[in-house]
N, C-alpha and C positions, 0 to 999 in steps of 0.2 A: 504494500500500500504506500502510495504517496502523499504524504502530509502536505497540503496545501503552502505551510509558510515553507514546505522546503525544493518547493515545484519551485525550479528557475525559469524568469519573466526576464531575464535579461534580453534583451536583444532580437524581445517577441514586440512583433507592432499590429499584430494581426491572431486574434482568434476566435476559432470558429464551432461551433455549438450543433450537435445534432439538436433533433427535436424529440423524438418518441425515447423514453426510457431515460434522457438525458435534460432537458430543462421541462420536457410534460412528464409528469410519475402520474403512470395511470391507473387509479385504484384495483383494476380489473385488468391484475396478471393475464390473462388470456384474452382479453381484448379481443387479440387481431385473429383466435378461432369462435370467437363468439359472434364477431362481424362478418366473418363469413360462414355463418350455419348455414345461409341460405341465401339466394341472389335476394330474397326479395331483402332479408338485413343488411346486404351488401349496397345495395341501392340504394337503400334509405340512410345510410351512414354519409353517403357524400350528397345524398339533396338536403338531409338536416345539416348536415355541415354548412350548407350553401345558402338556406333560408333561414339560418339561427346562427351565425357566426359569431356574436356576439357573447352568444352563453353555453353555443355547445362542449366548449371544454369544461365547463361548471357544472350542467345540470345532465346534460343527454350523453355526455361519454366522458366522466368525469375525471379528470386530473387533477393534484398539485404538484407546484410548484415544488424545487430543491433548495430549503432553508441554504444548504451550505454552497450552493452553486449562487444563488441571492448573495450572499456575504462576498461571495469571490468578483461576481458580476462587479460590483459595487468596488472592488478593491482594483480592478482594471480601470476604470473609470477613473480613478484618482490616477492611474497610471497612461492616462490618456491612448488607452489603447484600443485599436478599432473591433469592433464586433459583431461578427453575422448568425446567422441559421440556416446548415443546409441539409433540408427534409429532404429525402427520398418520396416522391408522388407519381401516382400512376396516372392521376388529373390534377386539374386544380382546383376543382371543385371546392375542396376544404382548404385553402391557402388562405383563405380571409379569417377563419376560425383561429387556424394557427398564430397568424400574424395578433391576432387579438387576444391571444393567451398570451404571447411573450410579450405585448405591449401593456395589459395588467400587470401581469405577476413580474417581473423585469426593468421596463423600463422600454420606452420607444427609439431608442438608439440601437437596437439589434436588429440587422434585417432581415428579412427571411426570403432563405432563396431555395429554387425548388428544384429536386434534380430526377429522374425517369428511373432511377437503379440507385441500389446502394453500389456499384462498381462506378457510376457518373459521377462520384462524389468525389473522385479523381482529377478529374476536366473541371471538376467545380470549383476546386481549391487552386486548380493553377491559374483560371481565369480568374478567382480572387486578387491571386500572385501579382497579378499585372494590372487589375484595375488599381491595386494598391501602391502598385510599383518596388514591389520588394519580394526576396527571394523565398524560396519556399521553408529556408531554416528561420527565418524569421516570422512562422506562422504555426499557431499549435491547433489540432485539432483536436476534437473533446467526444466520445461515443461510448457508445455502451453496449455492441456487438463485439465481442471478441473476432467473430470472422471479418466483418470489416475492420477491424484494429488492426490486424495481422494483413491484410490486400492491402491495406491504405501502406503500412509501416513496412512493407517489402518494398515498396515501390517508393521510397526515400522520402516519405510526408512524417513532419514529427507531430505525433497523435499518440492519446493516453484515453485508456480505458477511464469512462467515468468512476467507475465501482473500485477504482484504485485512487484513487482523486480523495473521495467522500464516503462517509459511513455517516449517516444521520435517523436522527429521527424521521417517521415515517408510514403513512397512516394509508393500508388496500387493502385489497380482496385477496386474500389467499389463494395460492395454487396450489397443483398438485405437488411442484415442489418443496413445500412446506409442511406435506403431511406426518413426517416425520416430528417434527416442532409440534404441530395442532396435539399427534397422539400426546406428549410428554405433558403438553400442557393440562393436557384433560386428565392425568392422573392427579396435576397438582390440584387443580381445580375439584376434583371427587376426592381428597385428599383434605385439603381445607373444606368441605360442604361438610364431611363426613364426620373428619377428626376420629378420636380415641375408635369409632364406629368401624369405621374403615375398612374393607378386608375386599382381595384379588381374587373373586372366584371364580373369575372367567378369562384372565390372562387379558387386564384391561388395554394394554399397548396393542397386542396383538390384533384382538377385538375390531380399537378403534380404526386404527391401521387401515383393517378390512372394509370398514364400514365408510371412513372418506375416501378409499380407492373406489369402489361404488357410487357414492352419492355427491360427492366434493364439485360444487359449480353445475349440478343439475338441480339438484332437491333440498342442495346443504349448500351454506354462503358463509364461510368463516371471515370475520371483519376484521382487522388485525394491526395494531400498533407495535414498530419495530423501531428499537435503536442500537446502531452500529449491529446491524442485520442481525436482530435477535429481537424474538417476540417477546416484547411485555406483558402485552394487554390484547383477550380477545372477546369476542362478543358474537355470538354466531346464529343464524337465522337457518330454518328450519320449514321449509312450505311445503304443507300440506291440502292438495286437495280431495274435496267432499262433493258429490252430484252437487250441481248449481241449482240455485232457488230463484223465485221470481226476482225476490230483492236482494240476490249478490253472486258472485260469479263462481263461490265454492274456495274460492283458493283463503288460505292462510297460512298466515306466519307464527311458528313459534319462537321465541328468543331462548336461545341454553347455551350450554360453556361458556359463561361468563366470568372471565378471569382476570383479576391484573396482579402482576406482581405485587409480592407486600410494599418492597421499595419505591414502588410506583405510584402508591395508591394517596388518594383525595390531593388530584390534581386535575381532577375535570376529565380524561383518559377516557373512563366508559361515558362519559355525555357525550363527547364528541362520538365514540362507535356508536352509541345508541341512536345517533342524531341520524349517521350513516346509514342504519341499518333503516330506521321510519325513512330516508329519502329513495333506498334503494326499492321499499315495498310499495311508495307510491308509484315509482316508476314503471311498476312490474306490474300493477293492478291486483295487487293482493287488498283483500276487503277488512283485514284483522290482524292485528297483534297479538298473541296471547303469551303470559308467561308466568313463574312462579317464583314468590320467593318469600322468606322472611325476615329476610334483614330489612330494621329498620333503615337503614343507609338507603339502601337498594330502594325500598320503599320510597321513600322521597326522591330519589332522580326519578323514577319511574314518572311521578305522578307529573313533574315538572316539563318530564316529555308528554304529556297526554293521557297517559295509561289510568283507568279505573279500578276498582278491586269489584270483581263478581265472584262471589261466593270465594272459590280457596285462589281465585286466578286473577293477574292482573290482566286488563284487556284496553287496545285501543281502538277504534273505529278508522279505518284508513277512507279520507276521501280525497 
């Protein structure tokens, strides 16, 4: 890993920013196979891009920003040094979306330029080279593809993996490569619920293991806060549907695994995943909330979010 204060800026007058994985973190690791489930989501990702530019990085495909790419942004600035973005695009369709995530969350001196391939990202940097007027060691590039890392960095561009850059804090949707993480946490989590109680009589890792390899990003939504790529805090949704009624479409959500580190905790962590988890069920047309619990604590964020107590459960109405 390279530590930011020890990344040398010497004699760089030029750098340059991917976009996906690198200034957008997109809460939903798998995005780009859930955009393409089907032409007709594939479609609809780049006309919502085209007719909602303005909020689709917020609300309809949602990303944050990189707290520590923010600080570094800010620290070239004082270093008076120039700054682009160059996305990989199949259209342009979503180019105005983008340009207005990096000019929120950033700052409107980053440009965004658009390239057909991640191998054009090649052409892209040397015609930077030249609009700039300076050599290509004087230019760093910033991505978060190891196989572009490795094409760009054989062919003499000096370029750093983001993920070796930064470790920060960090708030998505879990994949499958986290299932590993989710099982451990879920012992901690039935561990702490438990206490003195507690007992393994079904080979709980193993178990759960099986059960997010199954269900993980179809049925099951694990919400998940990481710092220096380590899960603290998780909050996980659970949609079940029931035959639909006149007055609602059957679907609902359960909230469980609700975990944060001891070291972690009353710091606002699960309000914000809860917040995540109510914006991800309206999106999705789920009609309900349901969940349980006894902690007084829990009880008041709950309520704070919307949630009522019926009979042993708390519940929300999603409209």
């Amino acid at each position: 890993m390279v530590k930011k204060n020890n990344l040398k800026l010497d004699g760089i007058r030029v750098i340059i920013f991917d976009f996906d994985g690198t200034l957008a973190i997109h809460r939903d690791k798998d995005y780009v196979e859930h955009r393409n489930e089907s032409e007709d989501k594939r479609l609809n990702y780049y006309s919502d891009a085209y007719q909602n530019s303005d909020y689709f990085f917020k609300e309809i495909e949602p990303c944050d920003r990189s707290e520590e790419l923010y600080d570094f942004i800010n620290e070239l600035r004082d270093k008076s040094i120039k700054m682009y973005c160059l996305s990989g695009m199949k259209f342009s369709f979503h180019f105005r979306a983008k340009q207005d995530f990096i000019n929120k969350q950033y700052g409107d001196d980053i440009e965004l330029i658009s390239v057909g391939t991640q191998e054009l990202k090649l052409d892209g940097i040397k015609i930077i080279s030249k609009i700039n007027n300076c050599n290509l060691d004087e230019m760093l590039f910033v991505e978060d593809l190891d196989d572009t890392v490795s094409f760009l960095r054989n062919r003499g561009i000096n370029v750093i993996n983001v993920n070796d850059l930064k470790w920060g804090k960090m708030m998505r949707i879990a994949s499958k490569s986290d299932i590993e993480k989710i099982a451990s946490i879920r012992i901690s989590q039935q561990k702490d619920d438990w206490k003195e109680q507690y007992e393994d009589k079904y080979d709980l890792l193993k178990t759960t293991k099986a059960y997010l390899e199954k269900h993980l990003n179809k049925d099951f939504f694990a919400f998940i806060e990481e710092i220096d790529n380590r899960i603290i805090a998780i909050c996980c949704l659970q949609i079940i549907e029931y035959l639909p009624q006149c007055n609602d479409n059957g679907k609902q959500g359960y909230i469980c695994n609700v975990y944060t580190d001891e070291r972690y905790r009353n710091q606002g962590i699960q309000t914000k995943l809860l917040e995540e988890v109510i914006k991800y069920s309206i999106n999705n047309n789920l009609c309900e909330l349901d969940l349980s619990t006894d902690s007084d604590i829990a009880i008041s964020l709950n309520k704070k979010c919307g949630f009522k107590f019926d009979n042993w459960a708390m519940k929300k109405e999603i409209k």
